[in-house]
C-alpha positions as CSV (number, residue, x, y, z in Angstrom):
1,X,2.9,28.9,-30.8
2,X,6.1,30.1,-32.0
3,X,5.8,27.7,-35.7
4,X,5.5,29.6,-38.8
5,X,4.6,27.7,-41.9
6,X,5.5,27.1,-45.2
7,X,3.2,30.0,-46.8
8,X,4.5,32.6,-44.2
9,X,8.1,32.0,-45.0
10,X,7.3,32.3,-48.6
11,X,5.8,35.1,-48.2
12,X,8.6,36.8,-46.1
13,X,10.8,36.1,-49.2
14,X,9.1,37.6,-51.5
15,X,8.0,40.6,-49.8
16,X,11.9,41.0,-49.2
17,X,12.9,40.7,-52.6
18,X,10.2,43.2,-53.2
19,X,12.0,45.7,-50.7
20,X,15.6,44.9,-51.7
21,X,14.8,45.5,-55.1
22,X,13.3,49.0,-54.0
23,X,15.5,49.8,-51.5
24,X,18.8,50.5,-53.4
25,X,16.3,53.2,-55.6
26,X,16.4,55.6,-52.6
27,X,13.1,55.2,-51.7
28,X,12.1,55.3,-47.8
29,X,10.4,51.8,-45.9
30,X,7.1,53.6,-46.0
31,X,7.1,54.5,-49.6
32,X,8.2,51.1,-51.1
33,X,4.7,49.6,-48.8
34,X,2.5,52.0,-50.1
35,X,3.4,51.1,-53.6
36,X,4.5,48.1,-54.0
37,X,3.6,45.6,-51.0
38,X,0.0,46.9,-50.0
39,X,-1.2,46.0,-53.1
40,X,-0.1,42.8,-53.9
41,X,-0.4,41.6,-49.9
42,X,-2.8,43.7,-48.3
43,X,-0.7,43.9,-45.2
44,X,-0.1,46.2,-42.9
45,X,2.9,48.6,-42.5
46,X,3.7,47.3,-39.2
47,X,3.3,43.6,-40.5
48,X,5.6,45.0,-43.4
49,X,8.1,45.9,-40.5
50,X,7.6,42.2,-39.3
51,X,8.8,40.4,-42.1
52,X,11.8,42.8,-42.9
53,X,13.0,41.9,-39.5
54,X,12.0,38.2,-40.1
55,X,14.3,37.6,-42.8
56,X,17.4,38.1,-40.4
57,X,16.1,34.9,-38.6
58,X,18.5,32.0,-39.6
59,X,15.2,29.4,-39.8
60,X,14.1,31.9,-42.9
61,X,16.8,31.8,-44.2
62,X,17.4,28.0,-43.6
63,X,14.0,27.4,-45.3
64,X,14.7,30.1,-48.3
65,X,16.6,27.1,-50.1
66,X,14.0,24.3,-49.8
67,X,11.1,26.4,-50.8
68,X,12.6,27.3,-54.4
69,X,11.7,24.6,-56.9
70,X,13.8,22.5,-58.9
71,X,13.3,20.9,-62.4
72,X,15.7,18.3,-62.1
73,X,15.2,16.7,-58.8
């Protein structure tokens, strides 16, 4: 049961954006969780782990595109 859906990809996103937006402050992987993921997600650090290394999977990436919303469509 390898499919992920819709609502797990959009999550990966944003907890990525999160971490990228963290990341270039200098802070360490651990740090940025305990601040700024945990208590919007409520997920584990490990899980945390999981969706930074999801994001270098080309169906996440794929799928990053049709997830954002348009206005004039």
């Amino acid at each position: 049961m390898d499919y992920k859906g819709c609502s797990y990809e959009k999550r990966v996103i944003e907890v990525n954006e999160i971490y990228d937006e963290y990341a270039k402050t200098g802070l360490s992987n651990r740090e940025i969780w305990r601040r700024y993921i945990y208590p919007i997600y409520g997920i584990s650090e490990k899980t945390f782990y999981n969706y930074i290394n999801a994001m270098a999977n080309p169906k996440v990436i794929a799928r990053k595109d049709a997830l954002q919303l348009s206005l004039f469509d």
